[in-house]
DOGUDO-697598 format. One record per atom (N, C-alpha, C): x, y, z. Coordinates in steps of 0.1 Angstrom, whole numbers, m for minus. Layout:
BEGIN
> X,Y,Z
...
This chain:
BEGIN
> 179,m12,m424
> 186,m24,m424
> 177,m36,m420
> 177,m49,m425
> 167,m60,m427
> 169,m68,m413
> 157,m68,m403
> 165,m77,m393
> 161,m92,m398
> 170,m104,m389
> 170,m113,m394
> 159,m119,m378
> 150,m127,m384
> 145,m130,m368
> 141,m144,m368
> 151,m149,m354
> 150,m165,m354
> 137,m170,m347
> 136,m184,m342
> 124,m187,m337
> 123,m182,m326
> 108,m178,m323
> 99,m168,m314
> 82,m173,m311
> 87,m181,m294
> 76,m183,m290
> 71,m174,m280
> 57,m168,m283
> 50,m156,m272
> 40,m160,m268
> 40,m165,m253
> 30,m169,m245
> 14,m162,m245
> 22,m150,m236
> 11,m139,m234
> 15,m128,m237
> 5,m117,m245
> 11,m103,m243
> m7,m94,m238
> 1,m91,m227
> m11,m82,m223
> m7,m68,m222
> m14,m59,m228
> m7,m45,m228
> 4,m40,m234
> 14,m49,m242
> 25,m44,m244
> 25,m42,m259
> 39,m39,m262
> 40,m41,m282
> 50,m51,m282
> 51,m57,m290
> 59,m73,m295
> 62,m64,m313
> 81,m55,m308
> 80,m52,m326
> 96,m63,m324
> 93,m66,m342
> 102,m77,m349
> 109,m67,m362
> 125,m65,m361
> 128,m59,m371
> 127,m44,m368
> 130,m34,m383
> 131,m23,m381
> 116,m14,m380
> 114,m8,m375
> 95,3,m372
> 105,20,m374
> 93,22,m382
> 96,42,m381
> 94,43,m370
> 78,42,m366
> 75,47,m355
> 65,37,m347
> 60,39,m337
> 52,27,m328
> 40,32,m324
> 29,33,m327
> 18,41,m320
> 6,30,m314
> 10,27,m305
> m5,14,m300
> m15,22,m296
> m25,21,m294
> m39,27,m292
> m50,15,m282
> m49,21,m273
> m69,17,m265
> m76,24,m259
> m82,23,m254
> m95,32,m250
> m103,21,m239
> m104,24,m226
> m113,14,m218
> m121,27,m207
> m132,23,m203
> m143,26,m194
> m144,18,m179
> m142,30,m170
> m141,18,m157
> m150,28,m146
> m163,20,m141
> m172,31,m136
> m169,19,m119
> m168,29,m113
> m167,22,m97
> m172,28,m87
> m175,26,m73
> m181,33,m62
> m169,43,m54
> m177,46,m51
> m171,59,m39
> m162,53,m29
> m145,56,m33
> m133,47,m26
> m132,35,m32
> m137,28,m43
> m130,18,m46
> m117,18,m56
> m111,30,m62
> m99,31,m64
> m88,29,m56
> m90,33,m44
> m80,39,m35
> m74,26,m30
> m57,26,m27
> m45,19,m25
> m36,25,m21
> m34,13,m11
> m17,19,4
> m21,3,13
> m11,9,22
> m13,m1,35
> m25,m5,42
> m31,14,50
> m41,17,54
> m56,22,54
> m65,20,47
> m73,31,42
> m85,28,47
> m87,41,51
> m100,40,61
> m113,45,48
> m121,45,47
> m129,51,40
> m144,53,46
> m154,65,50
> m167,61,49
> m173,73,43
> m182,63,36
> m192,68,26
> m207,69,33
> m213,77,29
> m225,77,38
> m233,68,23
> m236,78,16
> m244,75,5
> m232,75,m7
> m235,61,m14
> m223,62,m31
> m233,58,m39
> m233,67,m51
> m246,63,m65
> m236,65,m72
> m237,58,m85
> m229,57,m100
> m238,58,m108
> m227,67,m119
> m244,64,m131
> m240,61,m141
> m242,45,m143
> m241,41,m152
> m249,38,m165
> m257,44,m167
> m261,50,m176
> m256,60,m190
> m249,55,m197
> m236,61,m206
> m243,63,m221
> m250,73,m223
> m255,79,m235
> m249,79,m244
> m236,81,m248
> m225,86,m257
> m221,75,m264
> m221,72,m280
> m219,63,m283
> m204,58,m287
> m198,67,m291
> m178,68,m290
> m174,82,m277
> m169,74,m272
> m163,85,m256
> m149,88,m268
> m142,77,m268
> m125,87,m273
> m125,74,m287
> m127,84,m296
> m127,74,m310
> m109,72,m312
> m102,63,m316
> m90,57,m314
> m89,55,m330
> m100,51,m337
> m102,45,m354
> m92,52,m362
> m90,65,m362
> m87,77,m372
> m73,82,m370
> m72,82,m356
> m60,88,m349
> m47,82,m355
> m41,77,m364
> m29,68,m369
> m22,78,m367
């Protein structure tokens, strides 16, 4: 069935899907890299953390970690 769609102003879309009308199906796709130190994920009220020694290795060989291209 045809939807009818009136005027549509969109500011911002961060992260989401914006569908208009009828979709079979919805498949959004990303893929992001997040390299951080030792406890800098961690979230609450209180968090104590000690690290003696934190190394990262950012050094990233691999040229596609999770290929997303193909996957439809």
């Amino acid at each position: 069935m045809p939807a009818i769609v009136g005027p549509v102003q969109i500011i911002t879309v961060s992260g989401g899907v914006v569908q208009f009308g009828d979709t079979f199906f919805i498949s959004p796709k990303s893929a992001s890299k997040t390299i951080s130190g030792s406890g800098a994920g961690n979230t609450g009220g209180f968090i104590l953390t000690n690290n003696a020694i934190s190394a990262n290795n950012t050094l990233d060989t691999n040229l596609v970690d999770q290929p997303i291209s193909g996957n439809n």
